[in-house]
Backbone bond lengths (Angstrom), bond angles and torsions (degrees), N, CA, C in turn:
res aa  C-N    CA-C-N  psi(-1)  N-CA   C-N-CA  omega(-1)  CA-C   N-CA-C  phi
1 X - - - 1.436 - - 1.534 108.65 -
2 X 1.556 121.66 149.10 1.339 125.76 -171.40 1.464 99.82 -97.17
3 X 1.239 121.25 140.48 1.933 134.33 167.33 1.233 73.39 -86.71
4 X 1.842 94.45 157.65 0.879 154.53 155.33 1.523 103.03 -93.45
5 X 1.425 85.24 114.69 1.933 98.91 168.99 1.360 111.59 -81.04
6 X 1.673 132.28 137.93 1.143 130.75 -156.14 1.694 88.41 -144.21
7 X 1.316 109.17 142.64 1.886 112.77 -172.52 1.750 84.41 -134.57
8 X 1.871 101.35 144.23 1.449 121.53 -177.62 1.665 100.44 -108.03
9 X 1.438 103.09 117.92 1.534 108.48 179.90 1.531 92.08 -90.31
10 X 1.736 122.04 119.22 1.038 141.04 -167.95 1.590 143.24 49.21
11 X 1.219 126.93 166.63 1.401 112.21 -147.47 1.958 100.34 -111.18
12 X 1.191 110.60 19.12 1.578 101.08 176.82 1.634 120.13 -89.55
13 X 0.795 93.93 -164.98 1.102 113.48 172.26 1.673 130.49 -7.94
14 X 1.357 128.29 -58.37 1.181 144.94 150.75 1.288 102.58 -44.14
15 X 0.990 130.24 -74.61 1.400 139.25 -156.04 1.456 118.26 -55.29
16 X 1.546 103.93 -36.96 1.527 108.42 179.48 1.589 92.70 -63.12
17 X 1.498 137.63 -52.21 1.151 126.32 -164.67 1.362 127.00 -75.78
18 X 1.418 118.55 -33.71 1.352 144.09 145.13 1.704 124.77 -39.66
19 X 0.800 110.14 -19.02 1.656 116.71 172.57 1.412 115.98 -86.10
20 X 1.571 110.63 -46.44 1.287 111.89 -154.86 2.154 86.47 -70.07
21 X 1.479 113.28 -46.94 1.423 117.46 -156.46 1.712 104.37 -78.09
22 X 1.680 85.96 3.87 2.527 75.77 168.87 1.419 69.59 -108.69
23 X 1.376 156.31 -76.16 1.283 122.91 -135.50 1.693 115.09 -56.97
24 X 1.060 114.10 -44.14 1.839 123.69 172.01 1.916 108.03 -44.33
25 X 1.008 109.04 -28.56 1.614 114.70 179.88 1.365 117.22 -63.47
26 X 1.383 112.29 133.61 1.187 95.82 167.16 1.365 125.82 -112.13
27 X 1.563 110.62 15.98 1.501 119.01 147.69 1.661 147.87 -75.52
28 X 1.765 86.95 -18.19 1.512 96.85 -168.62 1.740 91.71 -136.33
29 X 1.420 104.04 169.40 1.622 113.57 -159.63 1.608 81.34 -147.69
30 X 1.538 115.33 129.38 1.218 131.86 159.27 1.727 115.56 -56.30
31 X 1.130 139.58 97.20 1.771 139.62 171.69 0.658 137.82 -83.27
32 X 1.851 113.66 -19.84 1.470 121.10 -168.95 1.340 118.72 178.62
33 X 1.189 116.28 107.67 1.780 117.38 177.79 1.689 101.90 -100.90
34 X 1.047 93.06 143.80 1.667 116.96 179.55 1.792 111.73 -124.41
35 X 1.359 80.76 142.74 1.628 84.37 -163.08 2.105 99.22 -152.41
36 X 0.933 122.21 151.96 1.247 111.46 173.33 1.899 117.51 -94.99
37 X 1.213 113.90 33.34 1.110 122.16 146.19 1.486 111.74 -164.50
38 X 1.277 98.85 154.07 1.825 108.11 -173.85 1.590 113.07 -55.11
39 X 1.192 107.89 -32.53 1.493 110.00 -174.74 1.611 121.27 -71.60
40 X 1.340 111.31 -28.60 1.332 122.77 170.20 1.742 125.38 -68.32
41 X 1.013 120.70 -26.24 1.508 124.72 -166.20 1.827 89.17 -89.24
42 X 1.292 147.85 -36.36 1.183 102.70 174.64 1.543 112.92 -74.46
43 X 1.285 120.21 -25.00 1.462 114.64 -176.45 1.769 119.66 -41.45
44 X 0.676 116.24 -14.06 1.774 115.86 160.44 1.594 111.34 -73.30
45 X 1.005 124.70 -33.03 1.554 135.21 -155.55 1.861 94.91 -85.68
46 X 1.858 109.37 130.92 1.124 103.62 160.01 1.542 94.33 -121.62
47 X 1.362 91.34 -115.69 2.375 88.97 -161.29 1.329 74.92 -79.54
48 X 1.767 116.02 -64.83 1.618 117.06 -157.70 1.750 124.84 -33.94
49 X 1.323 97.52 -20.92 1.519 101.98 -145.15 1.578 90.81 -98.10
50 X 0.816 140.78 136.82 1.886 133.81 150.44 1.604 108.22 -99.90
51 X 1.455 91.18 93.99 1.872 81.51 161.43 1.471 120.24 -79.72
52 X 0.896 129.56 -179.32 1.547 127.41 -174.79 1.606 111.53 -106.07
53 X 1.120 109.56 107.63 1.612 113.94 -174.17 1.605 120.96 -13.67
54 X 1.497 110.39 140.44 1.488 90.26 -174.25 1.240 120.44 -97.60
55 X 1.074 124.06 168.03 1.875 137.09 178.46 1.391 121.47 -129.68
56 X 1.368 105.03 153.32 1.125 104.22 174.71 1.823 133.83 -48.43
57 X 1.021 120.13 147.03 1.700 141.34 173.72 1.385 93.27 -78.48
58 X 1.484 106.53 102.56 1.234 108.89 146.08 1.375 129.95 -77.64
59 X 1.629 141.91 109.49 1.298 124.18 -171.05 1.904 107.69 -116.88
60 X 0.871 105.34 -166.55 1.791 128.19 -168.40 1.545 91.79 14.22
């Protein structure tokens, strides 16, 4: 069966709780947290969690 890739628009609050319950799924696959600086999007992530390595912000 195919996941559904699912992306977290920002790193508060929601998100810390919201991460752990798409990675536990076995329908949906965490792809992408967004955050307005690079340093913030792993900060949700502990062992459980796999965020997806980060990359550069492309802007304007």
């Amino acid at each position: 069966m195919t996941k559904v890739n699912i992306g977290i628009i920002g790193t508060g609050f929601l998100a810390k709780i919201l991460a752990p319950e798409i990675q536990s799924s076995s329908k949906a696959r965490l792809a992408a947290v967004s955050s307005r600086t690079l340093a913030k999007a792993p900060k949700i992530s502990s062992p459980a969690i796999r965020v997806p390595s980060p990359s550069r912000v492309r802007t304007g």
